[in-house]
N, C-alpha and C positions, 0 to 999 in steps of 0.2 A: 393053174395058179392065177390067182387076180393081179391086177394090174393096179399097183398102190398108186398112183397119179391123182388119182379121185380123190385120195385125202389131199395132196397135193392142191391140185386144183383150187380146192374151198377155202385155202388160205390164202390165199394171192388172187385175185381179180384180172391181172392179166399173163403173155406169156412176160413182155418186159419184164415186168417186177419181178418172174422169176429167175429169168435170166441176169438182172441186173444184181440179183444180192438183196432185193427188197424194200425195206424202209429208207426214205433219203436221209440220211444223217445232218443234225442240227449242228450250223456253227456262229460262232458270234463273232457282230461285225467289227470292222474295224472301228469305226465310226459310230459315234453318238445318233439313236433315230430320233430323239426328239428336237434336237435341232439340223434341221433338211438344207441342203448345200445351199439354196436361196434363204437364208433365216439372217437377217440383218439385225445386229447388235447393236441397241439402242444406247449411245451415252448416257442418255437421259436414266436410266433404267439400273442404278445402282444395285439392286438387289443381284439381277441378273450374272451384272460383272462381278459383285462381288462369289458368285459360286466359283471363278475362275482364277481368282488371287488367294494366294496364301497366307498366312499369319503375317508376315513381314511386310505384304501389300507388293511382293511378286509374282508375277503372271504366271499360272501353271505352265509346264511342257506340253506341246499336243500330246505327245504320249501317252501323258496320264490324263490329259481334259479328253480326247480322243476326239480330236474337230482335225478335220481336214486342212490342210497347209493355207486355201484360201480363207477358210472361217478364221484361223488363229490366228490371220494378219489385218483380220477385220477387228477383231476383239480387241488386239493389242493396241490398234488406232482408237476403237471404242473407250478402253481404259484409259488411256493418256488424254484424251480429252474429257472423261469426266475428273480426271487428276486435276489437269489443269485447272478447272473450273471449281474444283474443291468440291464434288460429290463423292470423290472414295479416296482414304486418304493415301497418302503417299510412303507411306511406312506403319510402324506400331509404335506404342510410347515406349515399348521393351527396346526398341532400338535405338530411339531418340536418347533415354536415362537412361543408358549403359553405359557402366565407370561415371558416373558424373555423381557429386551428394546431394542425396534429396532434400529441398527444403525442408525445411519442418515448419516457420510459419512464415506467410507473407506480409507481416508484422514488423518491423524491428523489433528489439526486444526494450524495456521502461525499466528504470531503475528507480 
């Protein structure tokens, strides 16, 4: 009888790979790769901060931004001083005129 190894063999390249199970299995990272653990958050750079605030003009969780614990204390200095300096705002107007009655004109009205 033959020795099936031969088909064996021609799938696998070495013994490792077949001793080991094969293909190395893909997994995803914790962490954001497009921003690299040196990537400094520009205040200047409103767009940027703004991918990282929500409707309200609060700062996402790293959990869901996925930045590392030092990136997300850089961002959230980054955000508070473009706050400060009034490049991203500091809330929504949905938050501001909630319960309050909308103008209707900035007029007085003429009799």
């Amino acid at each position: 009888m033959k020795n099936d190894d031969s088909k064996f063999d021609s799938k696998f390249d070495s013994k490792k790979e077949r001793e080991g199970g094969g293909m190395k299995k893909s997994y995803r990272s914790k962490y954001r790769p497009e921003y690299p653990a040196d990537f400094q958050f520009d205040y200047k750079d409103p767009v940027t901060l703004g991918r990282f605030t929500m409707e309200g003009g609060k700062i996402l969780p790293s959990r869901i931004s996925k930045l590392s614990q030092t990136q997300q204390r850089r961002l959230a200095a980054a955000v508070r001083k473009a706050r400060s300096l009034a490049l991203l705002p500091v809330g929504t107007d949905a938050y501001d005129s909630f319960d309050r009655p909308e103008a209707i004109s900035p007029k007085p009205f003429e009799i």
